[in-house]
C-alpha positions as CSV (number, residue, x, y, z in Angstrom):
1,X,5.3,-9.6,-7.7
2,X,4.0,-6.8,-6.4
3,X,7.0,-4.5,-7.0
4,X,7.3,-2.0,-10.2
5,X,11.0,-2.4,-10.1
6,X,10.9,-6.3,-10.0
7,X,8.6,-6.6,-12.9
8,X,10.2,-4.1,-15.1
9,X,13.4,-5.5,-14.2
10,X,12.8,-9.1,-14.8
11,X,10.6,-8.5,-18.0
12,X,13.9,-6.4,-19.5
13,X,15.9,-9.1,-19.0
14,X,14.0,-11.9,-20.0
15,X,13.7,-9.4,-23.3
16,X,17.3,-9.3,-23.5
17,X,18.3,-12.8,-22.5
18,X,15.9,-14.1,-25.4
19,X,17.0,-12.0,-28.0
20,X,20.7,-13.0,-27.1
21,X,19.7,-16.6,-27.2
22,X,17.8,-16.1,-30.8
23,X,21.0,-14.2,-32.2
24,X,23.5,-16.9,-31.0
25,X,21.3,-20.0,-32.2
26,X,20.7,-18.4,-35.5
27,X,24.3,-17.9,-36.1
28,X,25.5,-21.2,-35.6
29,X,22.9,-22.4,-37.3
30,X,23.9,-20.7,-40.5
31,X,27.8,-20.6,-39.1
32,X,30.4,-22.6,-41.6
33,X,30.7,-26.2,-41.6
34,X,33.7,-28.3,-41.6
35,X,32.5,-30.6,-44.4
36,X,34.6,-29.1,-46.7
37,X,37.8,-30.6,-44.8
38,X,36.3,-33.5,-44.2
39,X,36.1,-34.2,-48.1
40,X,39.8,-33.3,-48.6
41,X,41.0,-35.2,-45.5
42,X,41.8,-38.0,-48.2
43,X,43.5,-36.2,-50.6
44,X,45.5,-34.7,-47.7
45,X,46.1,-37.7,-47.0
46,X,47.3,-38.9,-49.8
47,X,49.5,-36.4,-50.4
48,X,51.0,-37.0,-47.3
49,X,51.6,-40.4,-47.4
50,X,53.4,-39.7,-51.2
51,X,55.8,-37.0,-49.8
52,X,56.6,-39.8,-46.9
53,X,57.7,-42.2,-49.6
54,X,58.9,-40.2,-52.2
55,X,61.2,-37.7,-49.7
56,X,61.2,-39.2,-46.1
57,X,60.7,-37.5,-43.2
58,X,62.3,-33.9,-44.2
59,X,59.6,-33.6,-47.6
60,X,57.0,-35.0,-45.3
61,X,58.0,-32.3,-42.8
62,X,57.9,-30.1,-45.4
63,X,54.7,-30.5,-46.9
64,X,52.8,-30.6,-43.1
65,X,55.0,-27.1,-42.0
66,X,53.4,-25.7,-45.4
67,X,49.9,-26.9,-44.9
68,X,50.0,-25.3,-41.4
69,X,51.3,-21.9,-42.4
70,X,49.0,-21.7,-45.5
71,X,45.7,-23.2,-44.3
72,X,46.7,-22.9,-40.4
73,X,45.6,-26.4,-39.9
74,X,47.5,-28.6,-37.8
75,X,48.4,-32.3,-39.4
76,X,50.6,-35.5,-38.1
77,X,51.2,-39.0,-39.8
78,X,51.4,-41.8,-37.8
79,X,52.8,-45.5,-38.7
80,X,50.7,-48.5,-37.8
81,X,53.1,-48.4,-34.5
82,X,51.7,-45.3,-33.4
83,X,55.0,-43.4,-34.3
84,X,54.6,-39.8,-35.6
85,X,57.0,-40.4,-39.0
86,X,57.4,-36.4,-39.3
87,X,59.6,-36.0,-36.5
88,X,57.9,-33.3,-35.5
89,X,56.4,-34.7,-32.4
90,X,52.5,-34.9,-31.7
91,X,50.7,-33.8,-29.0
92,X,48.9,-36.2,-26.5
93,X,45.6,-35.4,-28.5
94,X,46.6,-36.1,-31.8
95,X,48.2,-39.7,-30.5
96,X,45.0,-41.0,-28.6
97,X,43.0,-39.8,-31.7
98,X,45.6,-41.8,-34.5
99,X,45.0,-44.7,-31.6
100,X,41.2,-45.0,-32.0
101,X,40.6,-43.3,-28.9
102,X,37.7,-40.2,-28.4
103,X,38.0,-37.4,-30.5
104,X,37.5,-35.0,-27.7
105,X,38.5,-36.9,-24.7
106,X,37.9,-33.9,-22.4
107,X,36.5,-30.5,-24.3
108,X,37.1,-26.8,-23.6
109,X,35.3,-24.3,-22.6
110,X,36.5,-21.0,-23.0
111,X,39.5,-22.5,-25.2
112,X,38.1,-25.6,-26.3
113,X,40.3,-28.8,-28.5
114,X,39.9,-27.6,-32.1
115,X,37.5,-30.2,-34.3
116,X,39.8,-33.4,-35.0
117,X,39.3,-35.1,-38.5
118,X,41.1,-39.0,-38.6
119,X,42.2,-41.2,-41.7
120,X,43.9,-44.3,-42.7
121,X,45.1,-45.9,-45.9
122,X,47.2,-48.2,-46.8
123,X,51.1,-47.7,-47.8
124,X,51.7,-48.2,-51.3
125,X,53.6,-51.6,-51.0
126,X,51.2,-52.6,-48.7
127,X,53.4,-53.1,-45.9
128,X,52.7,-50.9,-43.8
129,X,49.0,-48.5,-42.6
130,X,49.5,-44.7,-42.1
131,X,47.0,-42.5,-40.2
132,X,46.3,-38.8,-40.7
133,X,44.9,-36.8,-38.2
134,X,43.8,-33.2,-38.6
135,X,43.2,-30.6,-36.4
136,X,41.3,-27.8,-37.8
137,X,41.5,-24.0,-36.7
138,X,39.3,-23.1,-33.3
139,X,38.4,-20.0,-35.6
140,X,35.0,-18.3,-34.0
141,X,34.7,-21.2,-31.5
142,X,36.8,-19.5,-28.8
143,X,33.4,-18.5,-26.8
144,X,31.7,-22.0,-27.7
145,X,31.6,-24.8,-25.0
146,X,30.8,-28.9,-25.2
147,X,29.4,-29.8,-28.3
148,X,29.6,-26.2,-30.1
149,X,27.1,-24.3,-27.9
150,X,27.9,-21.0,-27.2
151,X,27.6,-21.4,-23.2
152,X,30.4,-18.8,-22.0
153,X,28.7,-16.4,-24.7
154,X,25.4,-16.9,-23.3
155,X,26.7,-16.8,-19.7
156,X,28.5,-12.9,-20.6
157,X,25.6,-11.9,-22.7
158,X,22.5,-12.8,-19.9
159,X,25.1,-11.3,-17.4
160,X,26.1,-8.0,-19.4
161,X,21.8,-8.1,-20.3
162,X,20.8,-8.2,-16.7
163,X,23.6,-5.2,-15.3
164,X,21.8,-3.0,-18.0
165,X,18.0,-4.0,-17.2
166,X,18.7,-3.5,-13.8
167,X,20.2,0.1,-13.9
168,X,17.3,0.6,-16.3
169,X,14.5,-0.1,-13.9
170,X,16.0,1.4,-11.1
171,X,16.5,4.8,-13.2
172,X,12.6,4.3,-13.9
173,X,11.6,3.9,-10.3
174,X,13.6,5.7,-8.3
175,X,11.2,8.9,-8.6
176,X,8.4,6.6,-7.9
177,X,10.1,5.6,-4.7
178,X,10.7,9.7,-4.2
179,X,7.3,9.9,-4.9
180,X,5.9,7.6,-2.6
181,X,7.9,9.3,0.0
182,X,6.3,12.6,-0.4
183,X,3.2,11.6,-0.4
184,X,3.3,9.5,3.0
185,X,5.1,13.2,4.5
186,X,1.8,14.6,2.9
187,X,-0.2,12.2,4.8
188,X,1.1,12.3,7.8
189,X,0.7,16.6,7.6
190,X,3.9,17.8,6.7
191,X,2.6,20.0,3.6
192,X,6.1,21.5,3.0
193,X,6.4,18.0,1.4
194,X,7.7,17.7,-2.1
195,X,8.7,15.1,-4.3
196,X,11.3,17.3,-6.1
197,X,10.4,16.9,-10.3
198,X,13.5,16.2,-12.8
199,X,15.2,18.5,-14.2
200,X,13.1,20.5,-17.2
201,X,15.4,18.3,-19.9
202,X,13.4,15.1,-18.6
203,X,9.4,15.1,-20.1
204,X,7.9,11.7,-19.6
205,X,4.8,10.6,-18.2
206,X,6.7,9.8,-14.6
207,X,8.3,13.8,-14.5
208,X,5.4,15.0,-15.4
209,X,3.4,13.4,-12.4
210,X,6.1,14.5,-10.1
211,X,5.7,18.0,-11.2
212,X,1.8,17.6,-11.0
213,X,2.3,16.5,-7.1
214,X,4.4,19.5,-6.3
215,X,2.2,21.7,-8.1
216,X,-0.7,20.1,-6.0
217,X,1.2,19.7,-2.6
218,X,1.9,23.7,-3.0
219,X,-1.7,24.6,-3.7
220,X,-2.6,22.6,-0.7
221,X,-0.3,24.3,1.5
222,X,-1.0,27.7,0.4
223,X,-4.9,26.5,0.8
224,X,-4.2,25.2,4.0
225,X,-2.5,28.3,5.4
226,X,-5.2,30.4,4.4
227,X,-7.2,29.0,5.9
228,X,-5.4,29.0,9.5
229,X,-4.8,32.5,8.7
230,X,-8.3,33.0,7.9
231,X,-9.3,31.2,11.2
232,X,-6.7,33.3,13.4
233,X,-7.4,36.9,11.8
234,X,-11.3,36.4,12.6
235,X,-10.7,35.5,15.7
236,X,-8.2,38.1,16.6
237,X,-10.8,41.3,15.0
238,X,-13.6,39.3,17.1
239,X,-11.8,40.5,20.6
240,X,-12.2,44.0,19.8
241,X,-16.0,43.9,19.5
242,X,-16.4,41.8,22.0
243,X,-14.1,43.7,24.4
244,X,-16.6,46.8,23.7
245,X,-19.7,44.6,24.1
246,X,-18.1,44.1,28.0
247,X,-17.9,47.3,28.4
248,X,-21.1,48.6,27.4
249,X,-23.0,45.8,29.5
250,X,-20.6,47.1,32.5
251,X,-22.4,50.8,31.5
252,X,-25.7,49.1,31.2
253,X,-25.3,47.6,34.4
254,X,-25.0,51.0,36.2
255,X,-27.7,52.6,34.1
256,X,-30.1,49.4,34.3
257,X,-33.0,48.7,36.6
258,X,-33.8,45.7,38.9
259,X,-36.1,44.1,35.8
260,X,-33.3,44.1,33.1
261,X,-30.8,42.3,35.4
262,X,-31.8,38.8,33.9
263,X,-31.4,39.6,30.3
264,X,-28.0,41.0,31.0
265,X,-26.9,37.9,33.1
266,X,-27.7,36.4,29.6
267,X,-26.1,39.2,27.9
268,X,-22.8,38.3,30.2
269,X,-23.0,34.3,29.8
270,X,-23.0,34.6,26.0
271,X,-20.4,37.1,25.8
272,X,-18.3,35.0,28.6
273,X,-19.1,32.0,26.0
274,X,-18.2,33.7,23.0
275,X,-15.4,34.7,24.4
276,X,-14.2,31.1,25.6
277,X,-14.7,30.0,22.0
278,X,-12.7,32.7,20.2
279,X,-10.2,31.7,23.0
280,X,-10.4,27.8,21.8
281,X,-10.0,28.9,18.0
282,X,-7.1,31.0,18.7
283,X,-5.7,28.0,20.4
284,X,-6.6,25.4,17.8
285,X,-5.3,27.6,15.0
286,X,-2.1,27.9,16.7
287,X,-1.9,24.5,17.2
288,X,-2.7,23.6,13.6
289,X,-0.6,26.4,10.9
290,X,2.8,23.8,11.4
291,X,4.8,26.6,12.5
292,X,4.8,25.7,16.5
293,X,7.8,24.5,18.2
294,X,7.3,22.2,21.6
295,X,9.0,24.1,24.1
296,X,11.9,22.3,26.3
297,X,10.3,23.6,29.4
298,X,10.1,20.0,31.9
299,X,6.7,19.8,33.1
300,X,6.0,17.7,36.2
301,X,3.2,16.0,34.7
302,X,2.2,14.5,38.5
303,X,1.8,17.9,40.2
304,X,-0.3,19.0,36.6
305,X,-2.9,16.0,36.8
306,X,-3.5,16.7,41.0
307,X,-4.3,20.5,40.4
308,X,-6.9,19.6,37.9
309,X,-8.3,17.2,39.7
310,X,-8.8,19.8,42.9
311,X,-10.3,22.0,40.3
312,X,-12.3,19.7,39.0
313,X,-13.6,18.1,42.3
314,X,-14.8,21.8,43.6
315,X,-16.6,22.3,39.7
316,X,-18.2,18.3,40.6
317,X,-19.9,19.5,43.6
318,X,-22.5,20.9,41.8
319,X,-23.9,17.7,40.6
320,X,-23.0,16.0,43.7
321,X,-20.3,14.2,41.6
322,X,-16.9,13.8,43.0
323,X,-13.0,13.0,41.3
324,X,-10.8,10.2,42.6
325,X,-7.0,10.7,41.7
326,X,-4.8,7.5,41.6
327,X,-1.0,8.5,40.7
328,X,1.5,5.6,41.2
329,X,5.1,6.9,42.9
330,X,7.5,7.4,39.8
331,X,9.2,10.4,37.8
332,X,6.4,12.2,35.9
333,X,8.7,14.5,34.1
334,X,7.7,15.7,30.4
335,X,9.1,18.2,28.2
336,X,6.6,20.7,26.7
337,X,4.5,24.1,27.5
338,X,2.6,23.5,31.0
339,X,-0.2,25.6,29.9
340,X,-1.2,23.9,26.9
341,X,-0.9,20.6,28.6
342,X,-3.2,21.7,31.5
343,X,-5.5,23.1,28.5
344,X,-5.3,19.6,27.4
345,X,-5.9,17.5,30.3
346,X,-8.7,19.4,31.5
347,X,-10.8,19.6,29.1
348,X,-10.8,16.0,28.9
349,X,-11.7,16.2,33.0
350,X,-14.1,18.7,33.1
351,X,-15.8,16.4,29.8
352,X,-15.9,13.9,32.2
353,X,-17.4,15.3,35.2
354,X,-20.3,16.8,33.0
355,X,-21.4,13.3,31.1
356,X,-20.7,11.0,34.5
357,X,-24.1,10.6,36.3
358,X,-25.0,12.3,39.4
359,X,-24.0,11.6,42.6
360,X,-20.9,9.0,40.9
361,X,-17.4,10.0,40.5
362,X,-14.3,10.4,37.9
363,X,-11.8,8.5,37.7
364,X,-8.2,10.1,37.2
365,X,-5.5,7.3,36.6
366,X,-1.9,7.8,36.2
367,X,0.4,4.8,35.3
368,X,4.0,4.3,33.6
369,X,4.3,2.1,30.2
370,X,7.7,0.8,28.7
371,X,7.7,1.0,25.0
372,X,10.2,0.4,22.9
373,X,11.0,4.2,22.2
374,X,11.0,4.8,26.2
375,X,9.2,4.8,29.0
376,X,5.6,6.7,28.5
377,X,2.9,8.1,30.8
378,X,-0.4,6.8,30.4
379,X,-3.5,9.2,31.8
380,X,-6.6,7.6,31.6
381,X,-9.6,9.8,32.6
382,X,-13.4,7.8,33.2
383,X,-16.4,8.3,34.1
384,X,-19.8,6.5,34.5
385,X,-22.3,8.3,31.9
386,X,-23.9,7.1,28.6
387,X,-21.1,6.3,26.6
388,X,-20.7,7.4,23.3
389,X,-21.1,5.0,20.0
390,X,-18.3,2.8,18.7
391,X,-18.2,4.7,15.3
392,X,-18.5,8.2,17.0
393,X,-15.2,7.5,19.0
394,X,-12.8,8.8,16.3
395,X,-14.9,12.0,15.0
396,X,-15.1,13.5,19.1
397,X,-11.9,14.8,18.0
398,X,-12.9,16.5,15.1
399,X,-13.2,20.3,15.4
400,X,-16.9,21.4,16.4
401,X,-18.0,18.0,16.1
402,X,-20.9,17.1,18.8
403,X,-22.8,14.2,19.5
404,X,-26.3,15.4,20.0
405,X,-26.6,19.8,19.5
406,X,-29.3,19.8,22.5
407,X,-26.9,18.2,24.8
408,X,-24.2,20.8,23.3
409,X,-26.7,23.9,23.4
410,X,-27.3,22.1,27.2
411,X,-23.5,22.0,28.6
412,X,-22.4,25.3,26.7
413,X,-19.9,23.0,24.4
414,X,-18.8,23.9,20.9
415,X,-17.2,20.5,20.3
416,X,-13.8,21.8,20.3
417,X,-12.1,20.7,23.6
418,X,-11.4,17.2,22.6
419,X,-10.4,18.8,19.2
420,X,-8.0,21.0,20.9
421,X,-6.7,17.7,23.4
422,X,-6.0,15.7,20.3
423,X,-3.7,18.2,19.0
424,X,-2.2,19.7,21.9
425,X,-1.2,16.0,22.9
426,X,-0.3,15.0,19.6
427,X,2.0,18.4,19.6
428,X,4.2,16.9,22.0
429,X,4.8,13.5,20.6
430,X,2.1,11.7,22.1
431,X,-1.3,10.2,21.5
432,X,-5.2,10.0,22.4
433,X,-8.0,7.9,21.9
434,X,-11.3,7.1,23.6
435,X,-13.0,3.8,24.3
436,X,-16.5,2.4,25.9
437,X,-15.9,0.9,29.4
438,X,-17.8,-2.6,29.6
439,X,-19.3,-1.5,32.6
440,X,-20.8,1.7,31.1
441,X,-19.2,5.5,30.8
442,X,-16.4,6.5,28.6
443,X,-12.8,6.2,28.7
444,X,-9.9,8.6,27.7
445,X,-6.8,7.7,27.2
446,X,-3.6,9.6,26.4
447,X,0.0,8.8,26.2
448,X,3.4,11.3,27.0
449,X,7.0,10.4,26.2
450,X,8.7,10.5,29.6
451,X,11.7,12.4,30.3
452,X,14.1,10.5,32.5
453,X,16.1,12.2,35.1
454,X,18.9,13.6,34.5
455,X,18.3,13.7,30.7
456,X,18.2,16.3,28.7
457,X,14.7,17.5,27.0
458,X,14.5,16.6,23.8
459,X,15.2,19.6,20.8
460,X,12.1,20.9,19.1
461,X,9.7,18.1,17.8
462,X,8.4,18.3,14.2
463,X,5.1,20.4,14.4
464,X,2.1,18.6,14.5
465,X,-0.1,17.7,11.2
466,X,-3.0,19.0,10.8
467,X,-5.1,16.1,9.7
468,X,-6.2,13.2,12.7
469,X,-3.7,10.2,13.4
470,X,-4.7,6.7,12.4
């Protein structure tokens, strides 16, 4: 039982059940007996028979109305005929039991036949045999069943034990379960998450964890957002110095000689690079602070893919490297913001035309997938380089996270264009991953919801978490 609620549930009402059990068995075990009828029944008898003899029917009458008023137990004389001599008339009961038959031919269960106690003696002439048959008052018995146990007791008592167990260990787990909840939101990145602690009246050890994961779920989005905020301010007061640095290296340019023209191309290609990252930061913080909507802009994802990929085969020349485009006929349609999904896409394109070797090509492949959500696109982007090893497949998507810094300091990456892919893709309800190709280079894959036709785009999508998706 892996459950909380089962266990506490079950264990509360096995306590109950068993202590209902031990209650019920110790009272009839020290309940009243009927032996103190059964050693009268012959006096009763007796005295019965007498008044019979003495009086007739009427002073037998008599004496058995009395005994039933005074004592409240039920008694009838019967001849050796089977004949009630009372006049009273005896139930059907009382005549199989003056007949030798079962005490308790069928017995009750919520009501059950009260205990029957049988005689017989003699008249006094000897002529005749009279039989006396006594039923004694049900008394407590009414919840006892066959043979005196207390079955419809214990049926009501594990029943009645059980509804109180069971609201019991639901009241207990219930914040577990809210619990839980929150912190699966806080996985998945919502940090507005709460688990929402009881009121200040409650102060056990399950309210006060609740209030501990609130208080730590609003540290960690306050630490979270300063960071972003952090991140985006930096990179916003880095534009103005750089801004001036591009001017002044457009003044030194005009003031400069032939012989300083190299070390201001340098000047220029790290300014144009620091540039480009303060761009990807901006970017990547924006993606990240949760506050984003996805646009409901529809984005013809086809027409996208095919202008990167002219882009891309005019930045392959260089290397002698070219890009083939396969895009199956279809409605590409997607909702979301063109530019960021063109941010996304190529940097995965451009990734691959630098790592595939020379003189080979990238591979661009769009297809359609039915899922059970809708129908997806599916953009898988190869190419023929080196690979990259099976435990470093996850962490390219990690922010500034590179593979080798010579091959980074090499190709002017930062290790932030996958970073920004992963989320910009993930932004719009989709997904990426990366996988070795068996016959050598890297694969990327990522996923869209497709908009059909005539549909509407879908309302703003939950911003993305920060964190990577399993």
């Amino acid at each position: 039982m892996k459950s909380l609620f089962v266990r506490i549930f079950l264990s509360f009402w096995l306590a109950q059940a068993l202590f209902v059990v031990l209650a019920i068995v110790v009272t009839l075990f020290f309940r009243p007996r009927s032996s103190s009828w059964e050693a009268l029944r012959t006096t009763v008898l007796n005295e019965a028979v007498s008044a019979y003899e003495e009086g007739s029917e009427a002073q037998l009458r008599q004496y058995l109305d009395n005994l039933d008023k005074t004592q409240h137990v039920r008694a009838y004389l019967f001849n050796e005929r089977g004949e009630e001599v009372s006049g009273r008339g005896a139930p059907d009961w009382a005549a199989r039991v003056a007949a030798g038959g079962p005490r308790m031919p069928h017995e009750g269960f919520v009501f059950p036949v009260p205990q029957v106690l049988r005689d017989s003696r003699a008249s006094s002439d000897g002529l005749h045999r009279y039989t006396l048959v006594i039923g004694l008052p049900p008394g407590p018995r009414v919840f006892f069943g066959p043979r005196g146990m207390p079955v419809p007791g214990l049926i009501i008592a594990i029943i009645s034990s059980g509804l109180v167990c069971y609201v019991l260990s639901w009241l207990m787990t219930k914040p577990i379960v809210r619990l839980r909840a929150a912190t699966q939101q806080l996985a998945a990145g919502d940090l507005t998450a709460r688990a929402g602690a009881p009121s200040g009246s409650r102060r056990d050890e399950i309210a006060g964890l609740m209030r501990d994961f609130d208080a730590m779920a609003e540290r960690l989005e306050s630490l979270v957002q300063a960071q972003s905020r952090l991140l985006n301010d930096i990179s916003h007061e880095l534009r103005s110095p750089l801004a001036r640095l591009n001017v002044a290296l457009g003044l030194a340019r005009q003031r400069s000689n032939p012989e300083s023209a190299d070390m201001l191309d340098r000047i220029e290609l790290e300014a144009s690079r620091l540039n480009e990252l303060i761009g990807r930061i901006l970017t990547l913080a924006r993606l990240e602070d949760g506050e984003q909507r996805v646009p409901c802009t529809p984005v013809p994802l086809n027409e996208l893919v095919v202008n990167i990929a002219e882009d891309a085969e005019f930045e392959a020349q260089a290397r002698h490297c070219h890009v083939h485009c396969v895009i199956h006929e279809g409605d590409w349609g997607v909702s979301g913001d063109a530019s960021l999904l063109h941010s996304a896409i190529e940097n995965v394109v451009r990734n691959a035309i630098r790592y595939t070797r020379e003189g080979t090509s990238a591979e661009i492949q769009l297809d359609r997938a039915e899922q059970s959500q809708g129908a997806e696109a599916v953009l898988r982007v190869s190419d023929s380089g080196p690979g990259v090893p099976e435990d470093a497949l996850d962490k390219m998507f990690e922010p500034f996270y590179r593979l080798d810094d010579a091959r980074g300091r090499l190709t002017g990456g930062v290790g932030l264009g996958l970073a920004i892919t992963d989320r910009a893709v993930r932004f719009h309800g989709g997904r990426v991953r990366a996988f070795n190709r068996r016959e050598g280079g890297l694969t990327v894959e990522i996923r869209l919801p497709l908009v059909a036709a005539g549909q509407a785009a879908p309302a703003a999508v939950e911003p993305v978490p920060a964190g990577r998706e399993a």
